[in-house]
Rosetta silent file (secondary structure, phi, psi, omega in degrees, C-alpha in Angstrom):
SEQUENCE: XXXXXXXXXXXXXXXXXXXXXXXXXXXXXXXXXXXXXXXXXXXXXXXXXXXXXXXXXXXXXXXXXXXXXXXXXXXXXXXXXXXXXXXXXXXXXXXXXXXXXXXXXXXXXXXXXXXXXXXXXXXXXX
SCORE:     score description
SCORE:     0.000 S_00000001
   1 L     0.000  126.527  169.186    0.000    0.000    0.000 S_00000001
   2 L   -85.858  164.537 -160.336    1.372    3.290   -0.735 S_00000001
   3 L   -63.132  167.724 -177.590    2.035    5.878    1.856 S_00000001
   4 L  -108.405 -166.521 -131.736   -0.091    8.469    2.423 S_00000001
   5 L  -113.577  -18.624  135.713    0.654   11.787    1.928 S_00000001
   6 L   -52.115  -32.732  136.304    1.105   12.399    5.456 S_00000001
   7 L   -41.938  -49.081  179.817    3.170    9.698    6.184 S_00000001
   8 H   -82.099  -11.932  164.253    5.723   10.832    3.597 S_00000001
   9 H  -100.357   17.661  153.725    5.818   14.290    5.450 S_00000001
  10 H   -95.445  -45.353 -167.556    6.619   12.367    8.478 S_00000001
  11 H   -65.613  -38.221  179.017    9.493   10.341    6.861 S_00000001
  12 H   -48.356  -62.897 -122.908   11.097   14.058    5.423 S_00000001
  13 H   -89.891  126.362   76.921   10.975   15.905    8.682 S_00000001
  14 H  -109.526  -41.623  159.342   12.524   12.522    9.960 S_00000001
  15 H   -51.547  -56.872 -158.448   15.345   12.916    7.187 S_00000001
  16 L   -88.683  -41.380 -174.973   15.782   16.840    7.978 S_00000001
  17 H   -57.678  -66.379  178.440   15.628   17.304   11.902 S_00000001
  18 H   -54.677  -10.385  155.729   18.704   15.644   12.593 S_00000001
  19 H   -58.183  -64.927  175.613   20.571   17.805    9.905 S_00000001
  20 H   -49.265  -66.360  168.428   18.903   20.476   11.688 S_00000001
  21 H   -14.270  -79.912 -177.502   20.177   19.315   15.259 S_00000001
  22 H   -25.619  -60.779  153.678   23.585   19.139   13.936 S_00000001
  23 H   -12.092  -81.315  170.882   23.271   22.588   12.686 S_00000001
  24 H   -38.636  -73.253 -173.648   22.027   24.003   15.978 S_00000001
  25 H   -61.275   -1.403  165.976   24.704   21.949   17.750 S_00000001
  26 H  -114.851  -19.284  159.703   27.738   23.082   16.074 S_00000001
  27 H   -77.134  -27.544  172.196   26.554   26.719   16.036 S_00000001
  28 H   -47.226  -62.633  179.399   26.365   25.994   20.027 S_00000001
  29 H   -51.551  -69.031  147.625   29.973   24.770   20.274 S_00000001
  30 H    33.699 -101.504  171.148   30.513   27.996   17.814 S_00000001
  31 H   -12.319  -50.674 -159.279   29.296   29.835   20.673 S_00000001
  32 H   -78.368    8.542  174.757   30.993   28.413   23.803 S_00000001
  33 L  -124.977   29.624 -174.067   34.085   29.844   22.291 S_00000001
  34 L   -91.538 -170.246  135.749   33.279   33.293   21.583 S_00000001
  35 L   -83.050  -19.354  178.422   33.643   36.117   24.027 S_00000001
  36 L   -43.331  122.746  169.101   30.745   38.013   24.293 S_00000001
  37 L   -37.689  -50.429 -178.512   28.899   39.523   27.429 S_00000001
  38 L   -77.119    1.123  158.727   25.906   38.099   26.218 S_00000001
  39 H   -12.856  -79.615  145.563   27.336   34.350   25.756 S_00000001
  40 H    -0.274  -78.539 -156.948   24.988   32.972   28.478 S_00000001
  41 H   -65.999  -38.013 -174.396   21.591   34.209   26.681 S_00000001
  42 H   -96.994   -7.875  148.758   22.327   33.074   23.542 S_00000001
  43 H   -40.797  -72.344 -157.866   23.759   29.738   24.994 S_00000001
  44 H   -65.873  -69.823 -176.818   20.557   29.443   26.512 S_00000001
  45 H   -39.283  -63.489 -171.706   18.268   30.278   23.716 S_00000001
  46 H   -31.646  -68.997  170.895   20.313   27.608   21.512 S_00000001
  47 H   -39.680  -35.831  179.155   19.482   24.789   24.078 S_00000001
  48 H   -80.493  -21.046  170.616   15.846   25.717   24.335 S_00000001
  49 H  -100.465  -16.086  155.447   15.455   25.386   20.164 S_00000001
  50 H   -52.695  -43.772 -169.343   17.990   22.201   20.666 S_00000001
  51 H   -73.064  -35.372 -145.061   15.057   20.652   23.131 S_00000001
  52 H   -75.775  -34.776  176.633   12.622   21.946   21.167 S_00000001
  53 H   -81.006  -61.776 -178.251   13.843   19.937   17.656 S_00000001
  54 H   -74.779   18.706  168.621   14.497   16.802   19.909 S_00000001
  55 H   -82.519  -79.417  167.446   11.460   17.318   20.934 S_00000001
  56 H   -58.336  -24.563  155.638    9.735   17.257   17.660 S_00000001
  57 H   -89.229   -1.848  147.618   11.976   14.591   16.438 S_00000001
  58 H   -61.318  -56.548 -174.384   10.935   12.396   19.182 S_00000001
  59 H   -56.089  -38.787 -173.919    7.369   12.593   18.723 S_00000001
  60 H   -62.913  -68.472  168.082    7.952   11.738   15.207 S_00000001
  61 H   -22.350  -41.971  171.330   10.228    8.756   16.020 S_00000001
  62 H   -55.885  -67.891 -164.524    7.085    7.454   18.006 S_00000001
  63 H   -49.724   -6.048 -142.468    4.999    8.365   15.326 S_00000001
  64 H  -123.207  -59.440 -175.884    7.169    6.645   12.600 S_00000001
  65 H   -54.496  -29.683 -161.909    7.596    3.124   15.241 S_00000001
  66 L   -95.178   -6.487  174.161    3.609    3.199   15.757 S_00000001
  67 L   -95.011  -10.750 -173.797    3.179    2.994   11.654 S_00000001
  68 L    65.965   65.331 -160.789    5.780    0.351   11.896 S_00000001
  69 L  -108.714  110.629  174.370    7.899    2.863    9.378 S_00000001
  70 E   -89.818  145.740  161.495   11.386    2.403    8.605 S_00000001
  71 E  -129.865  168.747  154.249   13.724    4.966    7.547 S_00000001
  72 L   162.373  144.041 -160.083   17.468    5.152    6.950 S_00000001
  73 L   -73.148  144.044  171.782   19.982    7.081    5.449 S_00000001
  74 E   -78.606  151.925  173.958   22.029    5.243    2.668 S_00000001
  75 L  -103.133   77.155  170.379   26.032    5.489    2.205 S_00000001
  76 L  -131.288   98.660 -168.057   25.845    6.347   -0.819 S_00000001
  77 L   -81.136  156.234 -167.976   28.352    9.307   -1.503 S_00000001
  78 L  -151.111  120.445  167.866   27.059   11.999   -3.828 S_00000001
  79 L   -59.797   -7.458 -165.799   27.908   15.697   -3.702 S_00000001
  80 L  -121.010    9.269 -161.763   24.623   16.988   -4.595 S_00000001
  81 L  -167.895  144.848  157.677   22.137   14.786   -2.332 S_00000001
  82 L   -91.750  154.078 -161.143   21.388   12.757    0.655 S_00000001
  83 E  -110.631   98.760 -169.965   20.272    9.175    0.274 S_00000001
  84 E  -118.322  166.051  159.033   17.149    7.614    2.168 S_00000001
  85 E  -158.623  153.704  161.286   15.120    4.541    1.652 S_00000001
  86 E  -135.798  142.940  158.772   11.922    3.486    3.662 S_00000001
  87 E  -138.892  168.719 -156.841    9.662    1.026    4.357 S_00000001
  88 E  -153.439  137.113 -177.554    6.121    0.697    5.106 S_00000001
  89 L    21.047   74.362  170.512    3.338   -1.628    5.016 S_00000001
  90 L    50.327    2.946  158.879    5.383   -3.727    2.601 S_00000001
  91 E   -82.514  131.972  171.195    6.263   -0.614    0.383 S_00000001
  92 E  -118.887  138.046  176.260    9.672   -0.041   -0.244 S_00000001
  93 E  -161.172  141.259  165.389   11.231    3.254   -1.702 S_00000001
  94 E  -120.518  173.535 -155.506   14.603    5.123   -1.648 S_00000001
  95 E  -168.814 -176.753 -156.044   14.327    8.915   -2.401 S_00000001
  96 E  -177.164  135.287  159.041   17.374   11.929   -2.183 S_00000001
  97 L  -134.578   81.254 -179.936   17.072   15.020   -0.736 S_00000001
  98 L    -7.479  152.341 -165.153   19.134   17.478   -2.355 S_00000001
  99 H  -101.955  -64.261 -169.291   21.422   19.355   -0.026 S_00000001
 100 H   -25.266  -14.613 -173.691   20.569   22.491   -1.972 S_00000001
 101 H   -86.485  -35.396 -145.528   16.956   21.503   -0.746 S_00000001
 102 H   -84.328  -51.042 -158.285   18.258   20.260    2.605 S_00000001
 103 H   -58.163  -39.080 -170.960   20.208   23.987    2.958 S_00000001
 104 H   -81.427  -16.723  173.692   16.909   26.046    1.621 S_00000001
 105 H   -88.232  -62.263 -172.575   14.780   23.974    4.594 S_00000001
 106 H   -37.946  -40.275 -178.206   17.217   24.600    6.749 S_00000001
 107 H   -92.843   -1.814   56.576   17.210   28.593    6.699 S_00000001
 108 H    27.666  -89.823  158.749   13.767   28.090    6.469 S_00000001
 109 H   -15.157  -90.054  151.254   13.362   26.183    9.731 S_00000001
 110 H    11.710 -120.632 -176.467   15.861   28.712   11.600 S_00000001
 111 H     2.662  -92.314 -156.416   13.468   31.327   10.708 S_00000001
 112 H   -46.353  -47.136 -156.929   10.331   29.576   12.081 S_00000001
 113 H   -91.239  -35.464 -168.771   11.648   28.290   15.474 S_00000001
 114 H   -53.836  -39.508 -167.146   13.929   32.043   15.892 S_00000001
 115 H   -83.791  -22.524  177.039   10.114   33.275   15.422 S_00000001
 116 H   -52.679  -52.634  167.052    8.324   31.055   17.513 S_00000001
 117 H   -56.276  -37.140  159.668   11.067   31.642   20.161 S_00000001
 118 H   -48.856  -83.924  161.278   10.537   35.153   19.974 S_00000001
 119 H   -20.625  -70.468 -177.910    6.602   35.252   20.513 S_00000001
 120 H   -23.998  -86.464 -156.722    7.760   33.362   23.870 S_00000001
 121 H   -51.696  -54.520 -165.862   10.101   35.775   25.088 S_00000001
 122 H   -33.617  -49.188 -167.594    7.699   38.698   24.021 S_00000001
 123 L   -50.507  159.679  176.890    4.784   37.068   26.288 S_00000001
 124 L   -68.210  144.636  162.564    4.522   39.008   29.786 S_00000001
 125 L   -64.220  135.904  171.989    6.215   37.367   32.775 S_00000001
 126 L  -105.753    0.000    0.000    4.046   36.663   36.070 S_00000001
């Protein structure tokens, strides 16, 4: 049976959040070696959109295990693309996700959780 169309936007964002982690997590180390007064706060912010992605890539991971869903990336090297395959209800498929793709989600992403992180900090404190 093929997937549905929801299902295959669980297996991307399954593909892309751990790019995105990395990301996040290597702008952190980044970080711990600058100087800046404000070090701390933006330390802090980093971790809280770090939890926030393994957050949402947990819930997926359930969500992926409770379809009985496989995913995983292939080692297959290619300069222009990453390499998945999945399977599902006896459906099998391998698929690529361009890193020019993977790079334009990425900045993309950013963007959403810096505003979503924002809107937080905006609300009033009690």
């Amino acid at each position: 049976m093929v997937p549905t169309k929801e299902e295959l936007e669980l297996i991307r964002e399954f593909c892309l959040l751990p790019m995105l982690l990395d990301i996040v997590a290597k702008n952190k180390k980044d970080l711990e070696y600058t100087d800046s007064t404000l070090k701390p706060f933006y330390i802090l912010i980093v971790e809280a959109l770090l939890d926030r992605i393994h957050t949402e890539l947990t819930d997926i991971r359930k969500e992926l295990n409770r379809i009985k869903c496989k995913v995983n990336q292939l080692d297959r090297p290619d300069p222009a693309a990453f390499h998945f395959e999945f399977r599902l209800r006896g459906y099998h498929e391998e698929f690529w996700l361009w890193k020019s793709l993977v790079r334009s989600e990425m900045s993309i992403r950013l963007g959403k959780q810096k505003s979503e992180i924002a809107e937080l900090l905006k609300q009033p404190s009690h």
